[in-house]
C-alpha positions in Angstrom: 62.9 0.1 31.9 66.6 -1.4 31.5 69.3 1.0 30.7 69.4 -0.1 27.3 65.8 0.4 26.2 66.4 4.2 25.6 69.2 3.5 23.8 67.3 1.4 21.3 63.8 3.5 21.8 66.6 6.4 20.0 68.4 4.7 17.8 65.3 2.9 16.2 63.6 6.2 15.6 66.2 7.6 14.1 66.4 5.1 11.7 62.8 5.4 11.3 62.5 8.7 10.4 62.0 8.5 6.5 59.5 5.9 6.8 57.2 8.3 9.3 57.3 11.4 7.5 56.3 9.5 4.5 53.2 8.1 6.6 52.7 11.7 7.9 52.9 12.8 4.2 50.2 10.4 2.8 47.5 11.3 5.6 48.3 14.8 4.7 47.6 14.0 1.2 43.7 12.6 1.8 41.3 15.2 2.7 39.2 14.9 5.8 37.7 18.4 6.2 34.7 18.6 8.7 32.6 19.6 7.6 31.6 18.3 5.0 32.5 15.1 7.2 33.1 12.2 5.1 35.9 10.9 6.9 36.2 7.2 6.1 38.3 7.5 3.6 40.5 8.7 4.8 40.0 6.2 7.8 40.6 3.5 5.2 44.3 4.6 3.7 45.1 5.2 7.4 44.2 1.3 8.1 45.8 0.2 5.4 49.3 2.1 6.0 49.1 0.9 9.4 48.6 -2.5 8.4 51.8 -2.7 6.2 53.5 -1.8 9.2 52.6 -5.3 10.5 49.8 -3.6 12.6 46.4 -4.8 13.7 43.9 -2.5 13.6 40.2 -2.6 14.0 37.9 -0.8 12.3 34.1 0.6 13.1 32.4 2.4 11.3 29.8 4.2 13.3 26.2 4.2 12.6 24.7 6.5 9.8 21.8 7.8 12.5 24.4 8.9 14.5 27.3 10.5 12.2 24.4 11.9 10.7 23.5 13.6 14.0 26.8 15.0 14.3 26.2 16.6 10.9 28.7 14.8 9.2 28.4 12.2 6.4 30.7 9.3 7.3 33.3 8.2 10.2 35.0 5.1 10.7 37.2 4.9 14.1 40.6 2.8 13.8 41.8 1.0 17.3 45.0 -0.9 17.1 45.9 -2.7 20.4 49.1 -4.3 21.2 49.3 -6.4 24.6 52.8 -6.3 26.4 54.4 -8.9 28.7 51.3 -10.9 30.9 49.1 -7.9 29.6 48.1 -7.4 33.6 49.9 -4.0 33.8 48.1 -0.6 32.5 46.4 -0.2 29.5 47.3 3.1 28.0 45.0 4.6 25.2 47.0 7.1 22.9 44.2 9.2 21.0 44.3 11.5 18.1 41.7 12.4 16.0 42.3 12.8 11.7 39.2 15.2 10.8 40.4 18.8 10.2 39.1 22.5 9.8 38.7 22.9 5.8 41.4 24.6 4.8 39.6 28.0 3.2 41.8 30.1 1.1 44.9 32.1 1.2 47.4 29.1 1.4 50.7 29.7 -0.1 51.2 26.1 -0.1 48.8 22.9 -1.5 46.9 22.1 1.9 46.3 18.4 0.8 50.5 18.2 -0.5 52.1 17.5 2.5 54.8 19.7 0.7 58.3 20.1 2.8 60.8 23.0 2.9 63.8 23.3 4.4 64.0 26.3 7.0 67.4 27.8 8.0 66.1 27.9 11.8 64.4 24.7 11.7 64.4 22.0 9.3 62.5 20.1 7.4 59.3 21.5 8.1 55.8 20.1 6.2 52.6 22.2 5.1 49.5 21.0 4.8 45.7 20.9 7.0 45.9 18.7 9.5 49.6 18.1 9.5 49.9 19.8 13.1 46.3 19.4 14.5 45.9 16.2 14.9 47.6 13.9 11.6 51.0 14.5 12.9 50.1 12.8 16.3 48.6 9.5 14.3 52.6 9.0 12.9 54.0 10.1 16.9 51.6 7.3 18.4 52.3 5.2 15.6 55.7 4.9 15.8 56.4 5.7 19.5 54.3 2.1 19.2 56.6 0.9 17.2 59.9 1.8 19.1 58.6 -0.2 22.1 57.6 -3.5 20.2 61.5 -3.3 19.1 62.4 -2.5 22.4 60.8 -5.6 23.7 62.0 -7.6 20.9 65.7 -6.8 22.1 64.8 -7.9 25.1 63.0 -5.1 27.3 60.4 -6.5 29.3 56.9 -4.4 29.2 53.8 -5.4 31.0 50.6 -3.6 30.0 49.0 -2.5 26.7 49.1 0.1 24.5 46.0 1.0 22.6 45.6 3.3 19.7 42.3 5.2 18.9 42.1 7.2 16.2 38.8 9.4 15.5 37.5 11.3 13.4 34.7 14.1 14.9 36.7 16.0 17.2 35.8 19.2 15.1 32.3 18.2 15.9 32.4 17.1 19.9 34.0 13.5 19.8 30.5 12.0 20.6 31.1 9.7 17.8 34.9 9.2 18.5 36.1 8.1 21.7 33.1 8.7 23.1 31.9 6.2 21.1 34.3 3.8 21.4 33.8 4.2 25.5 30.4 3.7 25.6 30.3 0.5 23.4 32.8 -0.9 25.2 35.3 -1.3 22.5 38.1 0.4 25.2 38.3 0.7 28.5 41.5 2.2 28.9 43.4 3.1 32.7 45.4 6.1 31.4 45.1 8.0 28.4 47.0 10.5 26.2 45.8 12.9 23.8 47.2 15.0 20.6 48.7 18.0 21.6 52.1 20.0 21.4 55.9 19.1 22.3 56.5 22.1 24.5 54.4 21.7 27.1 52.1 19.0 28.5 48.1 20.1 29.1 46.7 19.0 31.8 43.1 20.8 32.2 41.3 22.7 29.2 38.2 24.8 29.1 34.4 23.6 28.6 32.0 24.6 26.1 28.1 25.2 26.2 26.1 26.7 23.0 22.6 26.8 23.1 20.2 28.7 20.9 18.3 31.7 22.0 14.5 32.0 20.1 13.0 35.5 21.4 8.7 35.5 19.8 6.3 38.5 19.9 4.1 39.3 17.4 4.2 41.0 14.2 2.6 44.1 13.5 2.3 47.3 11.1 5.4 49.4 11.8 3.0 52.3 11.3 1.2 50.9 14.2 3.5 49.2 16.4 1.9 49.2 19.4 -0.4 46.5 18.0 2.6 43.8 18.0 5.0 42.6 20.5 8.5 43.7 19.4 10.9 40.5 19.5 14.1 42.3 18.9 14.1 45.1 21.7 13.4 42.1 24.3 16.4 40.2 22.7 18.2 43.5 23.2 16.6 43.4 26.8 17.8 39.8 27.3 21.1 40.3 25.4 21.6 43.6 27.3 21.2 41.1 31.1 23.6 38.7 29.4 26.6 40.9 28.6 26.1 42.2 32.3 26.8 38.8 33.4 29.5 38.6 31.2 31.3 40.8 33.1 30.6 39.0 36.1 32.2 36.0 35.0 35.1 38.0 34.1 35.7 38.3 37.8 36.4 34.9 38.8 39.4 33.8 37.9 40.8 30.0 37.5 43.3 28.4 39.1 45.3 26.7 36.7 48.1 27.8 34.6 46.9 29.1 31.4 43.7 29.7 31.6 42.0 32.7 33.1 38.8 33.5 33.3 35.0 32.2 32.0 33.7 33.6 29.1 30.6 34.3 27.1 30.3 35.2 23.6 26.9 36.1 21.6 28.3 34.8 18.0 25.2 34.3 16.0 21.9 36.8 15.7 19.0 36.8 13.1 15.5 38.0 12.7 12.6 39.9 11.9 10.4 39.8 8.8 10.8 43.5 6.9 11.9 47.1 7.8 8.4 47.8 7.8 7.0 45.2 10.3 7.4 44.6 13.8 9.9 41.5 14.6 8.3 38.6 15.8 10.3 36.5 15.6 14.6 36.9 16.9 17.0 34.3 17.4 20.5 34.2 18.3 23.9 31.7 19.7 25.4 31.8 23.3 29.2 30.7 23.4 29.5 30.1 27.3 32.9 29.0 28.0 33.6 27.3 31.8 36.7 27.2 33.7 37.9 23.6 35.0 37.0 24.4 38.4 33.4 24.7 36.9 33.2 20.9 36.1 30.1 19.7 37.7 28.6 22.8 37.3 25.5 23.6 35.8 25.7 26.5 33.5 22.9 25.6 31.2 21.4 25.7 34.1 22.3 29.1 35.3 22.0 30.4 31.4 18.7 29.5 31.3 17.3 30.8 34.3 19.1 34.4 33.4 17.1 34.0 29.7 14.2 33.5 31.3 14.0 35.8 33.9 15.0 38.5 31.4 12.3 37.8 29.0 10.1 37.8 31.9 10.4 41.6 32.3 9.4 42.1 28.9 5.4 41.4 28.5 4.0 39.7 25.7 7.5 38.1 25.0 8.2 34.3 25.1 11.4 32.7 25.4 12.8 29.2 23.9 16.6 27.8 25.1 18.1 24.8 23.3 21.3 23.1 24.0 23.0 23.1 20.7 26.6 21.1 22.5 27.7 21.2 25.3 31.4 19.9 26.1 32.4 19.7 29.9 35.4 21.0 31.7 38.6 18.9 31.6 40.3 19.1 34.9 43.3 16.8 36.2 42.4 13.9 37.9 44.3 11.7 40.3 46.6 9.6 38.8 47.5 11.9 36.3 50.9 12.6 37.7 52.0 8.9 36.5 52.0 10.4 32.6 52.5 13.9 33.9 56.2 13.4 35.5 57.1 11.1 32.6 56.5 13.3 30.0 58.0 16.2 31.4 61.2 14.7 32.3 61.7 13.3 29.1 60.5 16.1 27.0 62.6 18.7 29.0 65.3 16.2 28.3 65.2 15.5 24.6 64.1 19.3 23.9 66.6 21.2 26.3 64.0 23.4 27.9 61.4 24.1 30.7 58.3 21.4 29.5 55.1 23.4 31.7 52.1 21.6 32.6 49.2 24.4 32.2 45.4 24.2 30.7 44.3 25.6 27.7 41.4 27.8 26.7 40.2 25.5 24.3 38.4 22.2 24.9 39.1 18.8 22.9 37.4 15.7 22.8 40.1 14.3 26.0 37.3 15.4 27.8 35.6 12.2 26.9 38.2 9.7 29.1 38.3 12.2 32.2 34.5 12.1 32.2 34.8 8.4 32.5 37.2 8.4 35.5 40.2 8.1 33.4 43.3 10.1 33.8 43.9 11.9 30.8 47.4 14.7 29.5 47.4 16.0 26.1 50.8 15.9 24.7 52.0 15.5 20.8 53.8 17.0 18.5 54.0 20.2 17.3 55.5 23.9 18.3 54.9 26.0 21.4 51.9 27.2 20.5 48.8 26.9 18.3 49.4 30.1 16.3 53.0 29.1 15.4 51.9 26.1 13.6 49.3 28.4 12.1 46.4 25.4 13.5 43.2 26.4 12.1 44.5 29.2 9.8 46.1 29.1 5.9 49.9 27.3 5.9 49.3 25.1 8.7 52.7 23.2 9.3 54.8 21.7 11.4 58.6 21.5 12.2 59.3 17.8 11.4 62.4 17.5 14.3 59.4 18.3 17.0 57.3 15.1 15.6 60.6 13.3 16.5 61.5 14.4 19.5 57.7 14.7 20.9 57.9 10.4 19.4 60.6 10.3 21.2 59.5 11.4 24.3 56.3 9.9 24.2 57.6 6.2 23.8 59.7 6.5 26.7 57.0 7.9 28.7 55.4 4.8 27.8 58.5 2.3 28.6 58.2 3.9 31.7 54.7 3.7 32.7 55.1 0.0 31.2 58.1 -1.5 32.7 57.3 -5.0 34.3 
């Protein structure tokens, strides 16, 4: 990267900023709640906004069979690819995904208005679902994009590609998103970068398992209960073995920053036929939540084998486990450190403060490039945390100087890793 390129990366955002926050605004304005799921309309004004910004985008719309198998109704993921120099240098994949919580009620402000105040601490800042987690990382991609084809057209000299993938089922798993766009072979990116935050970079998140618990016996008289099989005081039985191992779990602790321990959470419980008959039938969700350091292991596995041995214990009593998701571990894989160091010297730069690299709790559908080898950060825009821009809660917003800065910081990150 030449000494001028930041220079112009700057000044051209600047200049820029009107013309984002409008783009932010109308994606704001299109609901894309999931559920219900119908997403491809939303994919559509995204196409065509980024197509009158002299963008190429490609467009697939998955299958029916299989968005309907995510329980959703319609998704259409966007790619826009933009090759750099001789094109023999990195390709970097910059994902974000546009389906969003529904917004439930309690807002104080239209979620589908994209409607912006002006705060005394912090500027301009804009309301609406999605406008934090993830739409305000389709206008930081976008235009960090952007600032490097102007870059090169004064004269900067890039080698590599940048590829943008835009999805629409992280709220359900990403099997449809970049998963899909993996497995068909539509991308196969070297480095990837997924929404997150502006104050600090994650580099490892949390895995997911839920599977369904279905506890049978056999229905009887209560008057006579002896005559049955009582479902619900084995699922107490079996519920009773899996809080113990609850509190096992809670004694391992990870080693990466921000995360602590695993966790398991019974979320979900229904059953029985009348107060006057014996339960035969009881079923309820495990929440089994795995540390990065348990990637690779097999905790459906270990899950089941607990159910069973449980229900064992209890005669009469049969036992059913089914995966309902499961969403690995992502942990930091070699080669990360290229995106890593970039993004934190330039973030610590342009924001004036300590940028950490920690894992999250949660998991995201970034898990979906590290399980194919590819080294994969989560950095975006948005505040320090999730409950500051209210993600997943009424008033969702974010603080519009963090989407410039975290644009900011994300196309030099890029210069860098691109510079011929």
């Amino acid at each position: 990267m030449t000494t001028a390129t930041p220079r112009v990366i700057a000044d051209f955002l600047a200049h820029q900023q009107p013309a984002q926050t409008d783009f932010l605004q109308a994606l704001v304005q299109v609901p894309s709640d999931n559920p219900s799921g119908d997403c491809a309309p939303h994919a559509a004004r995204a196409q065509v906004l980024l197509e009158s910004l002299g963008l190429t985008v490609h467009a697939y719309p998955v299958p029916q069979d299989l968005v309907n198998a995510c329980g959703m109704r319609s998704a259409t993921n966007l790619v826009v690819r933009h090759v750099f120099g001789a094109g023999t240098g990195p390709v970097i994949a910059l994902n974000a995904h546009g389906d969003v919580v529904p917004p439930g009620a309690g807002w104080t402000h239209d979620p589908y208005g994209g409607e912006i105040v002006q705060d005394a601490a912090h500027g301009a800042v804009m309301f609406g679902r999605g406008v934090a987690v993830s739409k305000s990382d389709f206008a930081t991609y976008t235009w960090a994009l952007l600032a490097l084809r102007e870059a090169e057209r004064q004269g900067a000299a890039f080698n590599g590609t940048v590829e943008l993938h835009f999805t629409y089922d992280e709220e359900t798993g990403g099997e449809i998103g970049p998963k899909y766009l993996l497995d068909a072979g539509l991308s196969a990116p070297d480095l990837a970068l997924s929404a997150g935050f502006s104050y600090g970079i994650t580099s490892a998140h949390n895995g997911c398992l839920h599977v369904e618990v279905t506890v049978h016996g056999k229905q009887a008289h209560a008057a006579m209960p002896h005559t049955g099989v009582d479902a619900l005081e084995a699922a107490t039985h079996i519920l009773r073995a899996l809080y113990d191992f609850r509190a096992t779990l809670a004694q391992t602790h990870s080693g990466t920053p921000g995360i602590d321990t695993p966790g398991l959470n019974v979320g979900l419980i229904s059953g029985g036929i009348n107060t006057n008959v014996v339960p035969d039938t009881v079923t309820f969700r495990v929440d089994r939540r795995m540390i990065p350091e348990e990637a690779g292991h097999d905790a459906e596995h270990e899950l089941r084998t607990l159910i069973e041995a449980a229900a064992a214990e209890r005669p009469g009593i049969t036992v059913g486990v089914r995966r309902i998701m499961l969403a690995q571990p992502l942990a930091q894989l070699p080669g990360a450190d290229v995106l890593i160091d970039a993004l934190k010297g330039h973030a610590e730069a342009i924001f004036n403060t300590e940028i950490l690299v920690q894992g999250v709790p949660l998991y995201t559908d970034a898990r979906h490039y590290t399980h194919r080898g590819i080294p994969t950060v989560l950095y975006g825009a948005g505040p320090r945390t999730l409950m500051e821009a209210r993600g997943h809660n009424t008033d969702e917003n974010l603080r519009l100087n963090d989407l410039y800065g975290a644009t900011q910081v994300v196309a030099l990150t890029l210069a860098d890793v691109l510079a011929a």
